[in-house]
N, C-alpha and C positions, 0 to 999 in steps of 0.2 A: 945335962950336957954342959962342960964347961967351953970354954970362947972359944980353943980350939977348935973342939967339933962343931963351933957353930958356922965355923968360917968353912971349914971342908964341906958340910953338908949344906950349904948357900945355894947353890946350881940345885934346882928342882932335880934334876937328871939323878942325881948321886945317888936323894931321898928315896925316889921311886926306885933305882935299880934297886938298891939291898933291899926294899923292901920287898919286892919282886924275889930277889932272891930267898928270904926269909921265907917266905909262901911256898916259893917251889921245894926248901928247902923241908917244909911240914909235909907237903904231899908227898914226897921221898920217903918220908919215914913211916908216913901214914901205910904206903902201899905196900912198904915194904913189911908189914907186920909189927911197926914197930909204935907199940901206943904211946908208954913211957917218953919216949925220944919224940914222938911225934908231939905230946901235949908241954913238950921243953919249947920246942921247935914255934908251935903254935903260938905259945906266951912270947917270945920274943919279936915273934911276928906285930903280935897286937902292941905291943912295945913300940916297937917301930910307927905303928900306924896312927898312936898318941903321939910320938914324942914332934915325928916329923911331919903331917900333916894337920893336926889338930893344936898340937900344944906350942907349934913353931912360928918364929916370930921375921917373916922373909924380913921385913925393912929394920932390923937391927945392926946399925951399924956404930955402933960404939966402936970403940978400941982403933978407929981409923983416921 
């Protein structure tokens, strides 16, 4: 993620909705029969769930 996105996705709120959305967005595809799409869906999800909760650094405030 570069400083842009780090500054947008700052508000815990942001993190979680997309990721929330990434999730609902798996089970959509999931139910819908769609495996392919759904294990896209999936990967990006877990994406999200490293980039933003595990690999994110809240008190970074450089650039300010």
């Amino acid at each position: 993620m570069n400083e842009t996105d780090r500054k947008f996705f700052q508000p815990k709120w942001r993190r979680v909705a997309a990721t929330l959305f990434c999730f609902a967005w798996t089970l959509v595809e999931w139910l819908s029969g769609e495996p392919f799409w759904g294990i896209i869906a999936a990967g990006i999800s877990f994406y999200c769930l490293w980039n933003f909760f595990y690999q994110f650094d809240e008190n970074n405030d450089s650039a300010e």
